[in-house]
N, C-alpha and C positions, 0 to 999 in steps of 0.2 A: 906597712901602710905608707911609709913613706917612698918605699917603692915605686908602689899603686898610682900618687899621685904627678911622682917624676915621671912617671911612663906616660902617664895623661896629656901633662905638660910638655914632653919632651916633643912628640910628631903623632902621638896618634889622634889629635884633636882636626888637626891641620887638615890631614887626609880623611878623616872621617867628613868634614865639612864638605870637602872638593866633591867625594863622590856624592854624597849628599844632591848637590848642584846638578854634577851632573844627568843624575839621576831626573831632577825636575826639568833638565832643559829637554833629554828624551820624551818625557809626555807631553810638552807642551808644544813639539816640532810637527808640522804635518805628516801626513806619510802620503806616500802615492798610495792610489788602488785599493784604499779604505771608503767605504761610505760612512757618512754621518751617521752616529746611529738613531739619532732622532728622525733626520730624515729616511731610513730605513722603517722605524718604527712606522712612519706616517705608511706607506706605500704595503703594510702586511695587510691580509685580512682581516685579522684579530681585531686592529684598530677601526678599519670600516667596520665590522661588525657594530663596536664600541658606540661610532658617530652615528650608525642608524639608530641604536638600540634609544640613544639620547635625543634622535630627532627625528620623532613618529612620521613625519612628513616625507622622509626620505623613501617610505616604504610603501606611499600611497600610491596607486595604478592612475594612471592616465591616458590620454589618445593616441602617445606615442609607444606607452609598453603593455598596452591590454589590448584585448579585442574588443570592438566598440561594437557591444550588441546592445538589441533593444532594453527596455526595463521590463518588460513584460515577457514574459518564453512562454506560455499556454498557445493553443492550439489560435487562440484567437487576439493575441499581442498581434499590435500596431495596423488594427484595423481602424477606420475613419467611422464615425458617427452613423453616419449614412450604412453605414457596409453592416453595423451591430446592429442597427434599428431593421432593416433588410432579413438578416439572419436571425432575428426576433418574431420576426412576422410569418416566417415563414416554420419556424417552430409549432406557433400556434399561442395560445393564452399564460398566462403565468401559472395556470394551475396546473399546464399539462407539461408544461418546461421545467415546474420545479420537478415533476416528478422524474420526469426524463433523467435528470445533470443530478436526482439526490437517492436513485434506484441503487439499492446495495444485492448483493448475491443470496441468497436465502442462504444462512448456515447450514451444514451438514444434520448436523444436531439437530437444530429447530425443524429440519424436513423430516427428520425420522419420528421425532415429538411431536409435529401433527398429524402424521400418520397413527401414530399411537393414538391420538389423542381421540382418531375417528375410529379406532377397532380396528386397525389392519393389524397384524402379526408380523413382525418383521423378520420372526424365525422362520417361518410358516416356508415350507417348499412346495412347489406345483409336482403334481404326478408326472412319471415318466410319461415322455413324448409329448407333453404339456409345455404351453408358452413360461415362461421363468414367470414365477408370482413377483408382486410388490416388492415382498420382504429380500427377495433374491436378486432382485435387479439394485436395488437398494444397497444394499452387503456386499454385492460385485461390482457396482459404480461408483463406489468412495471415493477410486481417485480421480476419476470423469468429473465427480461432482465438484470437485475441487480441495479436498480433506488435506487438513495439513500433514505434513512429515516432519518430522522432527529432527528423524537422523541426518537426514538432507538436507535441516537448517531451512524449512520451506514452511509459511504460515502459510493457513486458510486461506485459499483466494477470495477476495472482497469483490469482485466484477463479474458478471454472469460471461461467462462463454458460451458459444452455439451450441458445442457438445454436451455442456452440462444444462444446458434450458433444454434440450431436447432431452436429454435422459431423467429428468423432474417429467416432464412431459410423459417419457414411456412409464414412469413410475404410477403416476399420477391416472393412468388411463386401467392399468391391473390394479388399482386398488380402490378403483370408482365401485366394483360390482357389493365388494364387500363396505364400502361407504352408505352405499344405498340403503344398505340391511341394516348397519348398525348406526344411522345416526340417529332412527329416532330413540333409542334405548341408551345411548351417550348423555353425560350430565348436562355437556354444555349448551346441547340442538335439543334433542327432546323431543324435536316436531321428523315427520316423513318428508322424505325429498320431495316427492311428486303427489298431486290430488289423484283423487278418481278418474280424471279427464288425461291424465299426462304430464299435465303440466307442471312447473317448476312452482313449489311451495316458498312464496316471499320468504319467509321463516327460515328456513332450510341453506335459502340462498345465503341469505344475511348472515348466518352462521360458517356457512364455507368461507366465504371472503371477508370474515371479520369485521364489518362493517357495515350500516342499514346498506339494503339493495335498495337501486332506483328501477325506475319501469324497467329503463333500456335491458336492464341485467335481466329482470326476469325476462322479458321479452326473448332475450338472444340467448337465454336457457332451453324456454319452452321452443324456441324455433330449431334451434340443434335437434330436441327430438323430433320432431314430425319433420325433419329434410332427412333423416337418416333411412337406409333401409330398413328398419326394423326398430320398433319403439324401444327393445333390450338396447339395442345398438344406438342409438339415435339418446340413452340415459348415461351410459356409462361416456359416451365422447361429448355430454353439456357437463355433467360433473368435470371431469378432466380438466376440461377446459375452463369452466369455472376455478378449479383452483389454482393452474396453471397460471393466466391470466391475473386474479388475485398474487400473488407468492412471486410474478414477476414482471411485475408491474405494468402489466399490458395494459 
């Protein structure tokens, strides 16, 4: 022990202090070709990230880093008073605008359901060398009509297309003959399509297009038949087009 403390005392205090020293004057001496690390820190991303993330403001868009578009994107953004009031008028009434801008696609589904609903067969196939029945234009135009896929990731189109109002259309004209037959024996009609004279049964009508008929409807029923060449013909193309018309919102 008493070694231990001669040896302490003797020079290794001395030197351990010195280098001690010097050891604090190398940290505390500048170097060249070092950056600060604080000011490094400032100038990383990581740190901007930090100062946006702290101050929402930094992240808002303005006239120098966004696109300065209108507040409106519709077909009809940044039109003037006049120009709306113009393309209002020219629409026509608000009853026939809202129908226009609130017309959705008839469903797939719900076209086959009304067909059903009048006694068409939607199994039913036409004889060979026969125009395709209802049921078979129907079954072969799903995708015309607009029928969703699934595996394609593709819902039901909501918008009528040319090719599918026209193919409701050839549907609707092959399954007028058998409409005729069966609607007065249907729960929901009950009444015959046509009187003794030809003409379009109020009843009948109101029933096709879900809603009372007004004159003009029977009127432009009963006149489809007598301009047609043949009263068969001149029955099957007002049905048609009655339901046609009704289901898309003619």
């Amino acid at each position: 022990m008493k070694r231990a403390n001669s040896y302490l005392h003797g020079g290794a205090v001395p030197s351990l202090l010195a280098a001690l020293a010097l050891a604090a004057a190398g940290c505390t001496a500048p170097v060249d070709d070092i950056t600060d690390p604080e000011t490094e820190e400032e100038e990383t991303p990581s740190n901007n990230n930090s100062q946006s993330a702290n101050n929402p403001q930094s992240t808002v868009g303005g006239d120098g880093n966004t696109f300065d578009h209108m507040d409106d994107l519709t077909p009809g953004g940044g039109k003037s008073n006049e120009e709306i009031m113009a393309q209002r008028d020219q629409e026509g009434p608000l009853e026939v605008r809202t129908r226009l801008h609130s017309c959705a696609k008839l469903p797939v589904v719900t076209l086959g359901n009304v067909l059903q609903d009048f006694g068409v067969d939607l199994n039913a196939n036409a004889p060979n060398g026969q125009p395709a029945s209802a049921g078979q234009l129907y079954r072969d135009g799903l995708r015309t009509l607009g029928v969703e896929d699934y595996n394609a990731m593709l819902a039901e189109g909501v918008i009528w297309r040319s090719s599918g109002a026209t193919k409701t259309l050839d549907i609707f004209v092959q399954a007028a003959p058998t409409i005729i037959q069966n609607i007065a024996s249907t729960q929901h009609c009950g009444v015959e399509m046509f009187d003794a004279n030809d003409a379009c049964n109020p009843d009948a009508v109101t029933c096709l297009i879900g809603r009372p008929a007004t004159q003009q409807h029977i009127s432009n029923c009963s006149k489809a038949v007598r301009d047609a060449t043949s009263v068969d013909k001149g029955k099957i193309i007002a049905v048609a087009a009655v339901l046609s018309a009704a289901h898309s919102c003619e």
